[in-house]
N, C-alpha and C positions, 0 to 999 in steps of 0.2 A: 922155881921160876915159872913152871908152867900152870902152878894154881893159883900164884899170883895173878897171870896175865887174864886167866880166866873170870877171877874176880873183877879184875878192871872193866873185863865184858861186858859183864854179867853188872855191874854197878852202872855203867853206858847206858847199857838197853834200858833197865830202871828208870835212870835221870830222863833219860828220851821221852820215855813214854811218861814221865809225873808229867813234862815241860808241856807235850802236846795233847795230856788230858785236860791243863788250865789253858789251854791255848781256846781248846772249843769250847767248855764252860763260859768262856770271855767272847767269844762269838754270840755264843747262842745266846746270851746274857740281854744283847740286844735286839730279841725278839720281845712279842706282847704290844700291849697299848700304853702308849706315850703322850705325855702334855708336852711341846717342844716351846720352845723358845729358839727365833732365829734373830740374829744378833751380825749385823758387820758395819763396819768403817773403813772410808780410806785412809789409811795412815799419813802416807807420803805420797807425793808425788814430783813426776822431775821434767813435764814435757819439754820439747824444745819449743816453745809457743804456749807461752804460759798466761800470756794475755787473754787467750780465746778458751783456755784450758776450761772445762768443765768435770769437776770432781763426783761421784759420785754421791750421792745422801748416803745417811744414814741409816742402815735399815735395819727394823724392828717387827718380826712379826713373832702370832701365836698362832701352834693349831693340833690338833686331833691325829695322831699316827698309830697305825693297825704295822707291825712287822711281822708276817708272815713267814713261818719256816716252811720252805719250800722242796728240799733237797737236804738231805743228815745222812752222807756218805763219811767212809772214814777217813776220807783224802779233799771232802769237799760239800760244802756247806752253804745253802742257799736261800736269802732272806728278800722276800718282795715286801715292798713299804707301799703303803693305802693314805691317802690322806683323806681325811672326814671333815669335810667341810658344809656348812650353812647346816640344814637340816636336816642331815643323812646323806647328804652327796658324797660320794666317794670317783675320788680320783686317782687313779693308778700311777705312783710315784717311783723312785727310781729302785734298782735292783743292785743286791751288793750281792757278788759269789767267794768266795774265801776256797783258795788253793791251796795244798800242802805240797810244799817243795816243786810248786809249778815254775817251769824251764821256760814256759811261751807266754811273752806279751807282746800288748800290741801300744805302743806310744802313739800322742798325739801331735799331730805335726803344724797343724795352724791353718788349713786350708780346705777343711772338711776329711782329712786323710789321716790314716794310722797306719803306721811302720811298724812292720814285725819285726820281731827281737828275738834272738833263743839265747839263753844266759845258761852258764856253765851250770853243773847241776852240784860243784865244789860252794857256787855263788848265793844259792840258794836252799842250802842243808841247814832244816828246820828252823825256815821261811815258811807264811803264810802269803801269796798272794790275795789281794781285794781287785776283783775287778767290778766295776762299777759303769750301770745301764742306766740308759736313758730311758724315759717314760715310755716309749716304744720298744723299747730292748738293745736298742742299737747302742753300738761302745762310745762310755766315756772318758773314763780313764782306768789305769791300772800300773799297782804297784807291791815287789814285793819288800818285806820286811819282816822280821822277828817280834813275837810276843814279849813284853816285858813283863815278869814279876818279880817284884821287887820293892822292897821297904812298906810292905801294904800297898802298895800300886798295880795294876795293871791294864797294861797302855801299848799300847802300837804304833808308829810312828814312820811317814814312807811321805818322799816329795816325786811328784812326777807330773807330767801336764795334763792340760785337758781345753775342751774345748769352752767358751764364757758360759756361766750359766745363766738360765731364762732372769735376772733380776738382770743383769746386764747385757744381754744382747737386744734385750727388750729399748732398750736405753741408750746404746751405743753401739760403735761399731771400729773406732780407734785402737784397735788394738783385735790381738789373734787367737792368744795365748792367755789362761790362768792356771800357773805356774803355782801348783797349791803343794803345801807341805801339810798332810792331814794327822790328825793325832786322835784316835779311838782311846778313850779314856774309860773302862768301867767304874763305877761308884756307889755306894750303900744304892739310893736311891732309882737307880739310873746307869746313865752314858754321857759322855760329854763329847763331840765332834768339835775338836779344836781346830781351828785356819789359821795358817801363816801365807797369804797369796800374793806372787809377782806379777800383774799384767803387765803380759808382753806384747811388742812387736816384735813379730818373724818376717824375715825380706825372703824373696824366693831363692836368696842364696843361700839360707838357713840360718842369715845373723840375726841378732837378738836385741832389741833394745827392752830397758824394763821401764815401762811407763810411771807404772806407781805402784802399791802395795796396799794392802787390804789386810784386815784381820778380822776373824769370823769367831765367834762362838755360840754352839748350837746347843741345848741345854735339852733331854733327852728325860722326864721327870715319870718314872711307873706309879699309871694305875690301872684300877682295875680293870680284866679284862670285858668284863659286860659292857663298858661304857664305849666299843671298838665294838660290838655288835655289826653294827650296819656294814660294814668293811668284812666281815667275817664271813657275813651271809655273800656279800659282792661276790668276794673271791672263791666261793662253790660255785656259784654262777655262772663264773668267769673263766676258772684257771683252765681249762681245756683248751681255750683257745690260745691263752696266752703260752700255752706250753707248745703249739704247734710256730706261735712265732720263735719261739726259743730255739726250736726244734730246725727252723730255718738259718737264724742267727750261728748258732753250734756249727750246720756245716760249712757255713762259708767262713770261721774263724779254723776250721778244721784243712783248710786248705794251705796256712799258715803261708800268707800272703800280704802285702799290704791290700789295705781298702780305703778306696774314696767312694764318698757319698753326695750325692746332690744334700742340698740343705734344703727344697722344694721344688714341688710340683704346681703348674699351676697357682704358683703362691701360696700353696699349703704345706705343712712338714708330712712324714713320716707318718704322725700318728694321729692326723686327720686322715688321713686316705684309711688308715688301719680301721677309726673307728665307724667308718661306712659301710663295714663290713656287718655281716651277721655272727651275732654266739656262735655258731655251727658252721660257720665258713671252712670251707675245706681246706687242709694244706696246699692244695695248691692255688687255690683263691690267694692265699695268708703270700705264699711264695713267688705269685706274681706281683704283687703289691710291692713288696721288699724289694723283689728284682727290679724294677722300675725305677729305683732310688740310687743302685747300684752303676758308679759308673763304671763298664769296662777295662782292663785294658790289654 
């Protein structure tokens, strides 16, 4: 009995570790240079005021994406996205970090605010957490969920909220919440960012109406990496600084607290004030900037 039980062990540990060698293989998968295709529609909609109702377009774009690996720890993995646009312009696009068996998130509540959460650690045995940064750094969503492989697939799959993204906050302002179910799909070629999204209304009592629904598909196509030069070179340039804002961001999520943020200053976000800054701004240049976005309480 007791060599049996051994072996069950011993077969455990094995399965565990094949499960979260393909787990980061399929991470890191989506690092390099990228031809994107971004793709959405609104599906449905249900306003109560359907007369004045304006749906969103259809939107179609294409462009140039540098994924930077940034962090290749054993419990955590972190990938900065570059976008290359016109003629070597590079824009600093959003940040995905990937947790192993992370117990701390932070939900999006509709009003510039995220609720901290500690989830059993029963909840989350061999879970990947995605947490996911604004082009400043500042949170925008996070979710955990399991790796799938299986039948030649491998895919990830987690719904949780977030705050609207720049194609619609640009555009409107009906609503609080997108209520995204995201799907990381790796593929011969590539990656696929699949959307299934609820725009919501939140009342300040925390009820929920869903406006209308959206589907997204982001289409993630590898090539080579010389053609992400410009982005490459950026981010030797760059990454010092941007690690001292990270460096800020880390302690105040380290507090495991909610946080509310002004949405601007002087009519500006976040990462205008940031980029008024110099390459070599010092942390606490970087950390009063932040803090000034920070409301209280």
């Amino acid at each position: 009995m007791k060599n049996y039980l051994l072996l069950a062990i011993l077969f455990l540990s094995v399965s565990t570790y094949a499960q979260k060698t393909e787990d980061v293989k399929s991470i890191k998968a989506m690092c390099g240079c990228y031809e994107i295709k971004f793709n959405f529609a609104e599906t449905f909609n249900y306003p109560k005021d359907s007369a004045n109702y304006k749906a969103s377009k259809v939107k179609h774009e294409t462009a140039l994406e540098w994924a930077q690996l940034i962090e290749d720890g054993t419990d955590k993995i972190s990938i900065q996205h570059l976008l290359i646009v016109g003629k070597g312009h590079i824009v600093k696009h959003w940040r995905q970090d990937w947790l192993f068996e992370n117990t701390k998130l932070y939900d999006y509540n509709g009003f510039e605010d995220w609720k901290f959460k500690s989830l059993p650690k029963d909840k989350v045995k061999g879970q990947w957490t995605q947490k996911v940064y604004e082009v400043d750094d500042k949170p925008r969503y996070e979710g955990s969920a399991s790796w799938i492989h299986a039948d030649g697939r491998h895919y990830w799959e987690n719904t949780t909220n977030a705050p609207l993204p720049r194609r619609e906050y640009t555009q409107r302002s009906d609503y609080n919440i997108t209520k995204r179910t995201n799907v990381h799909e790796i593929i011969k070629d590539g990656w696929i960012h699949d959307q299934d999204n609820d725009k919501i209304i939140r009342d300040e009592k925390g009820n929920d109406y869903v406006l209308a629904q959206e589907k997204g598909h982001n289409t993630y196509t590898k090539v080579d990496d010389s053609k992400c030069e410009a982005a490459q070179k950026w981010w030797v340039a760059n990454q010092e600084f941007w690690k001292k804002v990270r460096t800020k961001w880390d302690a105040e999520f380290a507090k495991n607290k909610d946080i509310k943020l002004k949405s601007d200053i002087d009519g500006k976000p976040l990462y205008m004030h940031l980029s008024k800054l110099k390459a070599d701004a010092s942390q606490e240049e970087i950390n009063t900037v932040i803090d000034s976005f920070i409301v209280s309480k």
